[in-house]
N, C-alpha and C positions, 0 to 999 in steps of 0.2 A: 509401588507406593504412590499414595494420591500427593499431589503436589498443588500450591497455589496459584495460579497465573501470576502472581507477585513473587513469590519465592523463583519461578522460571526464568524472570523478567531479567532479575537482579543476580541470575547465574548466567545468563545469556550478556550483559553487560560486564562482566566481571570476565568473562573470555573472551569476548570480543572488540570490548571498549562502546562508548558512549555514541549511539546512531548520527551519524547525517542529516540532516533534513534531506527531501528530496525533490530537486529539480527539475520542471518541466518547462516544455518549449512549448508555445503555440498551438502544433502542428495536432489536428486529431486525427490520431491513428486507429480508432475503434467507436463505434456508436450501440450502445446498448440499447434495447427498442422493447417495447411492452408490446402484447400479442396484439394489442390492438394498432399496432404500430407507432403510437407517440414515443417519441426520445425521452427517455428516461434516465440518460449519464453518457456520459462522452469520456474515452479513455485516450490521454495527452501524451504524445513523445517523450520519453525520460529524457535530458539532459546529458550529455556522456561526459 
């Protein structure tokens, strides 16, 4: 059956509870780079 991303959302909260926000440190762990090599996003240490 097709479902709504909203109908999903609100079954996915309803078993799990209400998300976290989520925490990041400083520290980059990852740089994502366009072909032409410019940085184009930086991916940050989650928090533990």
């Amino acid at each position: 059956p097709v479902t709504s991303i909203e109908d999903l959302y609100k079954r996915a909260v309803a078993l799990t509870g209400e998300p976290k926000p989520i925490e990041f440190l400083d520290k980059v762990v990852g740089i994502v780079r366009y072909r032409d090599g410019s940085v184009i996003d930086v991916v940050r240490q989650v928090k533990a």
